[in-house]
C-alpha positions in Angstrom: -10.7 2.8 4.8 -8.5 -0.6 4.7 -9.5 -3.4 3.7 -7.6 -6.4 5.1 -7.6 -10.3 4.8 -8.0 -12.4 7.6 -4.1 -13.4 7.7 -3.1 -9.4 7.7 -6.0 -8.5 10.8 -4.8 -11.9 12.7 -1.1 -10.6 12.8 -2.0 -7.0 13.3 -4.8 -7.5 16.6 -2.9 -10.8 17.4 -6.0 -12.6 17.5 -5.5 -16.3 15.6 -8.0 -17.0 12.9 -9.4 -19.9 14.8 -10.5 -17.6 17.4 -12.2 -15.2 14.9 -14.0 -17.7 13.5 -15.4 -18.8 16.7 -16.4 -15.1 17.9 -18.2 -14.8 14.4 -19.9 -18.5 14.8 -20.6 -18.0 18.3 -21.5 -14.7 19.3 -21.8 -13.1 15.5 -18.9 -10.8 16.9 -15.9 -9.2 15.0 -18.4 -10.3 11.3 -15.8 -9.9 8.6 -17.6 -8.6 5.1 -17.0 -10.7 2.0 -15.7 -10.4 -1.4 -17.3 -11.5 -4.4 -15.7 -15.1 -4.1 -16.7 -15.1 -0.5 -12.9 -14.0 1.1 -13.4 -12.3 4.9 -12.5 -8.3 4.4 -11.4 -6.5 7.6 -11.9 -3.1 8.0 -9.9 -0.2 10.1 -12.6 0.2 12.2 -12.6 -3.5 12.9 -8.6 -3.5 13.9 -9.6 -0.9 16.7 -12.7 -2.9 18.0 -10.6 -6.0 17.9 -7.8 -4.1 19.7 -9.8 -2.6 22.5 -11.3 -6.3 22.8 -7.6 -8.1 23.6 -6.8 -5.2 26.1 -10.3 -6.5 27.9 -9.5 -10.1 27.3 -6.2 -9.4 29.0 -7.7 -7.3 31.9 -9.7 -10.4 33.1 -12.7 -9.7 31.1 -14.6 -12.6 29.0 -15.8 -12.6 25.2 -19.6 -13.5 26.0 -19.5 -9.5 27.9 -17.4 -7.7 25.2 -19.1 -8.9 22.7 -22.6 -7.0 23.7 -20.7 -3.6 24.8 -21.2 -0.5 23.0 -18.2 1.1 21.7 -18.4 4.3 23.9 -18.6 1.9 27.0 -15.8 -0.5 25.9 -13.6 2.9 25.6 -14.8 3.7 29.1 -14.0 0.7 30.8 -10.4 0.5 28.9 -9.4 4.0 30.4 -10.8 2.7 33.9 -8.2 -0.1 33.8 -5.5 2.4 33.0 -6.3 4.5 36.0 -6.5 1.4 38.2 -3.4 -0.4 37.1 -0.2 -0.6 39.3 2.1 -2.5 36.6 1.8 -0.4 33.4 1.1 -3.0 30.5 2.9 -1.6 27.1 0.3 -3.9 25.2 -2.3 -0.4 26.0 0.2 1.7 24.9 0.7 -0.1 21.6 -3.1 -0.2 21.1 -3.5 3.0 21.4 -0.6 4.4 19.3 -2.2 1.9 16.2 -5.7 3.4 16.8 -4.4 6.8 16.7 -2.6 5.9 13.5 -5.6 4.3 11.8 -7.5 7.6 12.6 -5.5 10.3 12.1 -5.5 11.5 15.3 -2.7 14.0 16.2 -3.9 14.7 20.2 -4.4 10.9 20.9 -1.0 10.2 19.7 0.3 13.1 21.7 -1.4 12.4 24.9 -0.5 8.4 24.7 3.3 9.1 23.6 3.1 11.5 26.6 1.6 9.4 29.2 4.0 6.3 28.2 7.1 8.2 28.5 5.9 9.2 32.1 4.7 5.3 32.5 8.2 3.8 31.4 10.9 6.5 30.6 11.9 7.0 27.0 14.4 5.1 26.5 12.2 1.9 27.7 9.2 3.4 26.4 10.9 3.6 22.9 12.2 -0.3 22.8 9.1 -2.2 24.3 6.3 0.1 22.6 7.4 1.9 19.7 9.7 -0.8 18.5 7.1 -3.1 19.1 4.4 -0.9 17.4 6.6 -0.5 14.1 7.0 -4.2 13.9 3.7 -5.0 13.8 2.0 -2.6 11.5 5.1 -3.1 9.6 3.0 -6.2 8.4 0.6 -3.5 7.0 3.5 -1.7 5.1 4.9 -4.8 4.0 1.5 -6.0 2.4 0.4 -2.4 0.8 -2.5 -2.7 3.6 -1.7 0.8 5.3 -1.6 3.8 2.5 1.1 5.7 2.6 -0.7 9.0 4.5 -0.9 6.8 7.8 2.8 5.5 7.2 3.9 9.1 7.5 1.4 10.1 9.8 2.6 7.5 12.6 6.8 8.4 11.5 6.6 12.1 11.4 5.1 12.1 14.9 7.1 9.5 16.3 10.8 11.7 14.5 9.2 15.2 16.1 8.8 13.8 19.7 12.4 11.7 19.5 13.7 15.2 17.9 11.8 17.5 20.9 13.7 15.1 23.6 17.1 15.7 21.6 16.7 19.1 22.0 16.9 19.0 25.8 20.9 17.9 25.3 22.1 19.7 22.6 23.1 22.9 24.3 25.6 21.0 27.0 28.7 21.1 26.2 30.2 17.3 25.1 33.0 16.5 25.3 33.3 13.0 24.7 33.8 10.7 21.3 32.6 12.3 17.9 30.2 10.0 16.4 29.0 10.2 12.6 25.3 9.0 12.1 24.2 8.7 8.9 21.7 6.1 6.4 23.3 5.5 3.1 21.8 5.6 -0.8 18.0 4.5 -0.8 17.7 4.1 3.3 15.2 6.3 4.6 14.1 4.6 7.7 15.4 7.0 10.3 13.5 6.3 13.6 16.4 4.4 15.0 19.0 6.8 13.5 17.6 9.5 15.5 16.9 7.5 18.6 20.8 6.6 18.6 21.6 10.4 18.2 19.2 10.9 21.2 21.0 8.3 23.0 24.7 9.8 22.2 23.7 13.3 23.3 22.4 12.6 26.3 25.2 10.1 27.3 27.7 13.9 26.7 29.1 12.2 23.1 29.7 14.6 20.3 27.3 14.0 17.0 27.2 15.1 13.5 24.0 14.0 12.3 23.2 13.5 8.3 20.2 11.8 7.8 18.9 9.6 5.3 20.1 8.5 2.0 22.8 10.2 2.3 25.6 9.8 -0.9 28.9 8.8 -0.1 30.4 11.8 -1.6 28.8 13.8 0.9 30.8 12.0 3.7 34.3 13.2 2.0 33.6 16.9 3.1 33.0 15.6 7.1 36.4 13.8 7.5 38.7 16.5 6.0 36.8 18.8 8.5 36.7 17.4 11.7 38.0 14.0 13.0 35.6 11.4 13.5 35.7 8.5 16.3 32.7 6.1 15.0 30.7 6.0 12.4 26.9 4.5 12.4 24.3 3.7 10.3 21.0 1.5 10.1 20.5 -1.1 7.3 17.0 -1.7 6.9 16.0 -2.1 3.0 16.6 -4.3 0.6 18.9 -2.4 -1.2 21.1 -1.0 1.4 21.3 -4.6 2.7 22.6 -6.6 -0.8 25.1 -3.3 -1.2 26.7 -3.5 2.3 29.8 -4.5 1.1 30.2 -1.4 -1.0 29.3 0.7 1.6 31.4 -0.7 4.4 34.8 -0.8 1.5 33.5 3.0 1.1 33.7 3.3 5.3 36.5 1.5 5.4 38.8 3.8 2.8 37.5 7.0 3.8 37.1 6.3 7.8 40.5 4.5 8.8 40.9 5.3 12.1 36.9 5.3 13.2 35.3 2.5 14.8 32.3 1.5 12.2 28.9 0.2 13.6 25.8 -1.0 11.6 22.9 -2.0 13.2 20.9 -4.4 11.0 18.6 -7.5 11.4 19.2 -8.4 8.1 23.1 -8.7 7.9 24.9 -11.4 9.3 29.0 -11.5 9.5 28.6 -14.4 6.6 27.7 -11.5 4.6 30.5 -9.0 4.3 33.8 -9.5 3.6 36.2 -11.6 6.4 38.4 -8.9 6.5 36.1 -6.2 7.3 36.2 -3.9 10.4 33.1 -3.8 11.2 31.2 -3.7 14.1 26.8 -5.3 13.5 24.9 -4.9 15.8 21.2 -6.8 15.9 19.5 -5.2 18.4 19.1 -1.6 20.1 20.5 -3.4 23.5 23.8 -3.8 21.7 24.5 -0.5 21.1 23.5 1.0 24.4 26.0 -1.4 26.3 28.6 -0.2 23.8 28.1 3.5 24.5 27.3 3.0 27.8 30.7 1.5 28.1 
């Protein structure tokens, strides 16, 4: 069970901590527990309640009603809504995903990945719910919050169903650009790596696919074999972002003639060398136009 302060549940549920403490003063709702020196605690089951209670909030419902139904009803009346609505809201779809996160459940993450896709299309399903969902329980990773069997319980499912959809391209026949797609020493965050490589099959382009935390010797053997177009790679941690410069000299030498994208939040141009070749990208949007193009 989690246990998290009132900063960490605010940022998760997105409910301010003026708000809390009215729902607990007025209507003795959402009651954190204390610690010995009298600090509000926040459980997992808490997170879900105060989930399912912004999706109400949202739907038109007050605070006074929500806070006097039963779980089983509140679940009810949230999967009415869904049936009902014409304009699919992703903020259901990221609730849901969490809540199957914080309980380990494999068949409500299947059916809600399921049911979103058919709501907004992968590729729109991917950047304004699961983009959004890993940003905000990256809060929980980030503070230690979320132990490490629900980081790689919410990954692995998310990798399998991007991997399932690859699989529905790979056996055309593409002909376009070769792309290289790779994460370098100590990256291992490969969500995005493989929603590019879903990207280039579908769009007929060409990929050799290495994973994560790949060494750069292991790139030597790929160029003498086949000749590669553009190279790509996500910089995510710490440590791949303060050695980018080695890495893009490394891409630089040993890639000549490729064009060289890196998709990072945390690099800026000011960053890497003046002279560099290189192509970063901030957002997913970017590199859709490019290969769109």
């Amino acid at each position: 069970m989690g246990n998290y302060s009132i900063d960490q549940f605010s940022s998760i549920t997105g409910i301010t901590k003026f708000v809390l403490r009215t729902w607990e003063n007025r209507y003795a709702y959402l009651m954190a527990n204390r610690s010995e020196t009298n600090i509000r605690i926040y459980t997992d089951e808490m997170i879900v309640r105060a989930l399912n209670t912004n999706y109400l909030l949202a739907n038109g419902y007050k605070i006074s009603k929500i806070s006097k139904i039963s779980e089983i009803e509140l679940i009810k009346i949230i999967d009415e809504i869904k049936v009902k609505q014409i304009e699919v809201k992703e903020d259901y779809y990221i609730n849901q995903i969490i809540i199957s996160t914080l309980e380990f459940s494999t068949s409500k993450f299947n059916k809600v990945f399921e049911e979103g896709v058919l709501d907004f299309g992968m590729l729109d399903f991917y950047k304004k719910v699961i983009l959004t969902t890993l940003e905000r329980i990256g809060v929980l990773w980030l503070t230690n919050r979320m132990t490490p069997p629900q980081e790689h319980f919410l990954s692995e499912n998310i990798k399998q169903k991007i991997a399932s959809a690859t699989d529905i391209y790979l056996n055309q026949d593409n002909k376009k650009e070769t792309w290289l797609l790779f994460l370098p020493d100590n990256e291992f965050h490969e969500i995005g790596l493989l929603f590019a490589r879903l990207l280039l099959v579908k769009n007929g382009f060409n990929v050799i696919y290495l994973g994560s935390n790949l060494p750069y010797e292991s790139l030597n053997q790929v160029e003498e074999k086949i000749k590669i177009d553009n190279t790509l790679m996500f910089s995510v941690s710490n440590s791949s972002i303060i050695n980018i410069n080695s890495t893009i000299e490394y891409l630089e030498s040993n890639f000549q003639s490729a064009n060289k994208y890196i998709i990072s939040k945390g690099i800026t141009t000011k960053m890497i060398a003046q002279k560099s070749n290189i192509n970063i990208l901030n957002d997913l949007n970017s590199f859709i136009n490019i290969i769109s193009n």
